[in-house]
C-alpha positions as CSV (number, residue, x, y, z in Angstrom):
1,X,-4.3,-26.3,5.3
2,X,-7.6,-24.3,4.3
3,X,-6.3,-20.7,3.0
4,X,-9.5,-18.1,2.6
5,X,-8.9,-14.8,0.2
6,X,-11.5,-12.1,0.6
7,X,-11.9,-10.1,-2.6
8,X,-13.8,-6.7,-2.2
9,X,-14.0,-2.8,-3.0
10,X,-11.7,-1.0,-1.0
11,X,-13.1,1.4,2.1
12,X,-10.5,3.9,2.2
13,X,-10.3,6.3,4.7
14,X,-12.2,4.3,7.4
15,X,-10.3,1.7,9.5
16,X,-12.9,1.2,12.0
17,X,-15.2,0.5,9.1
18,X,-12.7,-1.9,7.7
19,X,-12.0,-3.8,10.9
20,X,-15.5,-4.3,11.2
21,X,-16.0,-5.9,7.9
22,X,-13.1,-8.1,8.8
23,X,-14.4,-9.4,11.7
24,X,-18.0,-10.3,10.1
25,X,-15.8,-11.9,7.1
26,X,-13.5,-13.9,9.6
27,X,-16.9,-15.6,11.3
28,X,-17.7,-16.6,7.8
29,X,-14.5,-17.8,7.1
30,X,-14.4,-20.2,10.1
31,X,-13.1,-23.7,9.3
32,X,-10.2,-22.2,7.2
33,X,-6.7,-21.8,8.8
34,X,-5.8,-18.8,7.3
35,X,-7.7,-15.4,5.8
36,X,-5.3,-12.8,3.9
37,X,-6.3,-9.6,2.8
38,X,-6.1,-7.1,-0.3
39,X,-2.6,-4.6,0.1
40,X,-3.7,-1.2,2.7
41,X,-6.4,-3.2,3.3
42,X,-7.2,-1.1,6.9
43,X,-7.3,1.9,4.8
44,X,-7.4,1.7,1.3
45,X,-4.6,1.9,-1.2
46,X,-4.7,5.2,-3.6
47,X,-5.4,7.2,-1.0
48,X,-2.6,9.8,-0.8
49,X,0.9,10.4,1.3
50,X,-1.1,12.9,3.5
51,X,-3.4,10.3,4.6
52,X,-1.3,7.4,4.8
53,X,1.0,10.2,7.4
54,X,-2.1,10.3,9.2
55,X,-3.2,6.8,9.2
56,X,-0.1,5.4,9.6
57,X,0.3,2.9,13.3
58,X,3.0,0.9,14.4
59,X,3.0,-2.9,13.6
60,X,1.7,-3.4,17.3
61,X,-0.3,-0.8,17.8
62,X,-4.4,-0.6,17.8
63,X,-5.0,-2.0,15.1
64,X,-2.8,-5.7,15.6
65,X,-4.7,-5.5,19.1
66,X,-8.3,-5.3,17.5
67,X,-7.4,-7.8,14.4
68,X,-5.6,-10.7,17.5
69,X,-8.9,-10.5,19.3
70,X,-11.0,-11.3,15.8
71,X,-8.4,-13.5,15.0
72,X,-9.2,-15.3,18.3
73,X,-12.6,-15.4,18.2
74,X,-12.8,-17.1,14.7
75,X,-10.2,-19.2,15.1
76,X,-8.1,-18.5,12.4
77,X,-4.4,-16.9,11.6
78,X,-5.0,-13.1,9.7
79,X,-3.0,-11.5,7.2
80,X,-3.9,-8.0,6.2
81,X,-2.2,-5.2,4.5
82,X,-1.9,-1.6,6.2
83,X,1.0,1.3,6.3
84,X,3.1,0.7,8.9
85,X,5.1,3.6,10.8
86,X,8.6,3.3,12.1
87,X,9.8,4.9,15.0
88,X,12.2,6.5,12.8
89,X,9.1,8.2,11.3
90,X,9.6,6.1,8.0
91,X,5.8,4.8,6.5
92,X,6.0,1.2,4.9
93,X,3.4,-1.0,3.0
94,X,3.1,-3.6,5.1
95,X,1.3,-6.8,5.3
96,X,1.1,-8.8,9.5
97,X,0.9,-12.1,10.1
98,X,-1.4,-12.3,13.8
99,X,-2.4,-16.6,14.4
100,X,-5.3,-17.7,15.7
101,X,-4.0,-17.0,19.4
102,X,-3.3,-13.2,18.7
103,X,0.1,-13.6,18.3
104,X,2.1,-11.4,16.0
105,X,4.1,-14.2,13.8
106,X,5.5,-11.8,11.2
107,X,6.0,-8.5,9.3
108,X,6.7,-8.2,5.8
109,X,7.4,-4.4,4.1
110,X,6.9,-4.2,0.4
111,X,10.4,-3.7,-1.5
112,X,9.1,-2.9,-5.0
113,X,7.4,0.0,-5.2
114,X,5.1,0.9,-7.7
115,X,5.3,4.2,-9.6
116,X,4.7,7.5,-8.4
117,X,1.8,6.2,-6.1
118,X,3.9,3.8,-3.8
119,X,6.7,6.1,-4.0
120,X,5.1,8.8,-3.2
121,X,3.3,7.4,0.1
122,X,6.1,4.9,1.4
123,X,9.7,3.8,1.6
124,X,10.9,0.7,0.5
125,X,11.2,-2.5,2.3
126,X,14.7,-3.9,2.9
127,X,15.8,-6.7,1.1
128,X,14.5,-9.1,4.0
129,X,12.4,-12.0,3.0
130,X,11.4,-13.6,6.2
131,X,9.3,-17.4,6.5
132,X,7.3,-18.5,9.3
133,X,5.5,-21.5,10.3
134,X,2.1,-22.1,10.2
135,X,0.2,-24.9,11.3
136,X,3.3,-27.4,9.4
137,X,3.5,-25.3,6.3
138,X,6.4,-22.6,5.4
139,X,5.1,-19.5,4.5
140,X,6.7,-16.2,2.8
141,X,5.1,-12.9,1.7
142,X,5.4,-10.3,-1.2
143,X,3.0,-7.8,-1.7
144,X,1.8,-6.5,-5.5
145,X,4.3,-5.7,-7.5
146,X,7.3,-7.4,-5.7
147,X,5.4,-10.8,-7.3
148,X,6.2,-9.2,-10.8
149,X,10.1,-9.7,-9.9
150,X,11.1,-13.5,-10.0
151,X,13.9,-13.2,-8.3
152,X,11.7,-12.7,-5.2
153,X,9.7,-15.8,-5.5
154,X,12.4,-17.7,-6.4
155,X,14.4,-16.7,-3.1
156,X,11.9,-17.6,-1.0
157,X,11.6,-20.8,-2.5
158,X,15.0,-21.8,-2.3
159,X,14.7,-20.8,1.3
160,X,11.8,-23.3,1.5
161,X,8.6,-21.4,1.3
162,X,5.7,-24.3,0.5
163,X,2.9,-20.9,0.1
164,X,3.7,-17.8,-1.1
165,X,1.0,-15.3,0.3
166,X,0.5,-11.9,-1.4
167,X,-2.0,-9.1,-0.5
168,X,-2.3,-7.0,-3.7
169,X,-3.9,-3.7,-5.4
170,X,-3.3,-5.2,-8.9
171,X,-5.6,-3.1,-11.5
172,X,-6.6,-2.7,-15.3
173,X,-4.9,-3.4,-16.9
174,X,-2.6,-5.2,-15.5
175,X,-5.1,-8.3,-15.7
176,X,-2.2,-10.4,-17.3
177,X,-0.4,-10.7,-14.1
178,X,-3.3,-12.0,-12.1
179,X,-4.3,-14.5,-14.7
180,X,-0.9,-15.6,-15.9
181,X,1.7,-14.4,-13.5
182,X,0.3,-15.8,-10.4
183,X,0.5,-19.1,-12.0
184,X,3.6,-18.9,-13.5
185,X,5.1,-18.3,-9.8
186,X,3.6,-21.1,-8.5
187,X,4.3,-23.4,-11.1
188,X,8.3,-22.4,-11.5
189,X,8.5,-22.4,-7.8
190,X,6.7,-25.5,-7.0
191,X,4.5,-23.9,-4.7
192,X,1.5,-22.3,-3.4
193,X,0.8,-18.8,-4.0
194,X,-2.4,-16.7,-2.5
195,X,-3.2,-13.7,-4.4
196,X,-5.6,-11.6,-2.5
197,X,-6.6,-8.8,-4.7
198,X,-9.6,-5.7,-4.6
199,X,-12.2,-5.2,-6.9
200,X,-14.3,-2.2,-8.1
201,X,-13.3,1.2,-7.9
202,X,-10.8,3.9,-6.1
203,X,-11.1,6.6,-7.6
204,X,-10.0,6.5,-10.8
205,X,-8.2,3.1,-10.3
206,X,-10.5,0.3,-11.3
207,X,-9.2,-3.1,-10.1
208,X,-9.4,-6.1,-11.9
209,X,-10.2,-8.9,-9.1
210,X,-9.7,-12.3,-10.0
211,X,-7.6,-13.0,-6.7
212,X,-6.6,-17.2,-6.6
213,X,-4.8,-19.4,-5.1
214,X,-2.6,-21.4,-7.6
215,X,-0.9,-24.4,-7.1
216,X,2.5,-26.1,-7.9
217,X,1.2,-27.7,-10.9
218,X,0.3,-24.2,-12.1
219,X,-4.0,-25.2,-11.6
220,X,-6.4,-22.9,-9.4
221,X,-7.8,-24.4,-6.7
222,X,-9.7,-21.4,-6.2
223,X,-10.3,-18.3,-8.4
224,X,-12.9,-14.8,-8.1
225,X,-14.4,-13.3,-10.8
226,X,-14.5,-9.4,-11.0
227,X,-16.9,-8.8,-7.4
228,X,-16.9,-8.8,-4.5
229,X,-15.8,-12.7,-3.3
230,X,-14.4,-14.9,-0.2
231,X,-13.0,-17.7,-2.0
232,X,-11.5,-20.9,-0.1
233,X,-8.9,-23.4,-1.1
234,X,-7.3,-26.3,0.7
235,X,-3.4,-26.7,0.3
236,X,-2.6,-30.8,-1.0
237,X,1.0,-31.5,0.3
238,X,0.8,-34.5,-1.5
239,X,0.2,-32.7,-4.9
240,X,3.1,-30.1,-4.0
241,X,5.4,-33.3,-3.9
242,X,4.2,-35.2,-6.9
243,X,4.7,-31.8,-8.7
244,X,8.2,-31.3,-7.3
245,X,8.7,-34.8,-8.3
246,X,7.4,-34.6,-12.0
247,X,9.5,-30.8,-11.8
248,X,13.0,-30.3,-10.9
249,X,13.3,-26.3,-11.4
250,X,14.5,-26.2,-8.1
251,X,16.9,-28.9,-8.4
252,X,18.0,-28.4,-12.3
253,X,19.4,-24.4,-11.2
254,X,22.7,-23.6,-12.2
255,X,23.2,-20.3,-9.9
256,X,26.6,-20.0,-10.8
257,X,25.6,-19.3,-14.4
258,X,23.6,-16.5,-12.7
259,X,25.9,-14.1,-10.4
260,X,26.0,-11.5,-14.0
261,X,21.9,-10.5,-13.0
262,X,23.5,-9.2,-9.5
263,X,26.1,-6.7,-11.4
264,X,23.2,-5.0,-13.6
């Protein structure tokens, strides 16, 4: 499977503006099977709790209408980050799955939230982790800062997640995690994680890029610099089972040695 990651500034404020750049980037991205998208990408991510109260659509609203019909005309499966509102009036930071039919295959809420700027703009996600299939591959999603958490990766790889797909807002100087975490994951998970990360500016956050896709061996098959980027990679299952040949991680766990992390 061909997995594109588009690395750019954020446009906050302006969803039209966003969806429009999505659909010029999807046409370039034909060929791939899948595009995914930075965190908030429809509106940007430091942009405030009274925006994101004003921005904020339902997971099948408008927006998932617009982004199935680019979907469909480039042929490829979309993820893309954007706050979600409940119709309990609770705002998420959510990241939609739409294929390349238009169809709505899944939608993850983040759990982790970061600092006073998640929690002051969303709730937290539940503790649900949810897969899906995609064209023979079994994919899960974290966004940001849930990544940071093993615990998450590691559940969705015992669940049998072969990619791991994370929009993120990562910035200085948090490099390390983009360099070295993203690896790591894949590598003790024995599988494929997409980071899709911004670059540039927002306000005073400056984000440090360098979005990838790593692979089970812990190498990048593909990797932006600091700009602006759409950066392609093509997922080997036959190197993802070598590698969880050559590394038992999964196998070697002892999770009854492990029931004390649940009690702190």
């Amino acid at each position: 499977m061909r997995v594109a990651l588009y690395q750019c500034p954020p446009l906050p404020l302006d969803p039209p503006g966003n969806l429009h750049r999505l659909h010029q980037v999807a046409l370039e991205a034909k060929g791939a099977d899948l595009l995914v998208l930075p965190e908030m990408f429809l509106t940007g991510y430091n942009i405030g709790s009274d925006a994101v109260n004003v921005l904020a659509e339902v997971y099948n609203g408008e927006w998932a209408q617009q982004i199935g019909r680019i979907a469909r005309s480039a042929g490829l499966a979309i993820a893309y980050g954007y706050p979600e509102r409940t119709e309990d009036g609770q705002i998420y930071n959510s990241v939609q799955l739409i294929d390349a039919h238009g169809e709505r295959l899944c939608n993850y809420r983040k759990s982790h939230l970061f600092g006073d700027l998640d929690r002051s703009m969303f709730s937290a996600g539940s503790v649900d982790l949810p897969l899906v299939d995609l064209n023979g591959w079994k994919i899960g999603f974290l966004i940001c800062y849930d990544l940071e958490f093993p615990e998450n990766a590691r559940r969705l790889a015992v669940a049998g997640a072969e990619l791991i797909v994370v929009p993120t807002a990562n910035m200085v100087p948090y490099d390390f995690v983009a360099d070295v975490t993203v690896r790591s994951r894949a590598f003790e998970n024995q599988c494929y994680v997409a980071y899709a990360n911004y670059c540039g500016h927002e306000d005073e956050i400056q984000y440090c890029g360098q979005s990838s896709i790593a692979a089970p061996d812990g190498s990048q098959i593909a990797l932006a610099g600091l700009d602006e980027a759409l950066i392609v990679g093509e997922l080997d299952r036959q190197l993802m089972d070598d590698s969880r040949a050559a590394n038992r991680y999964l196998q070697d766990r002892r999770p009854e040695l492990y029931g004390e992390l649940n009690k702190r």
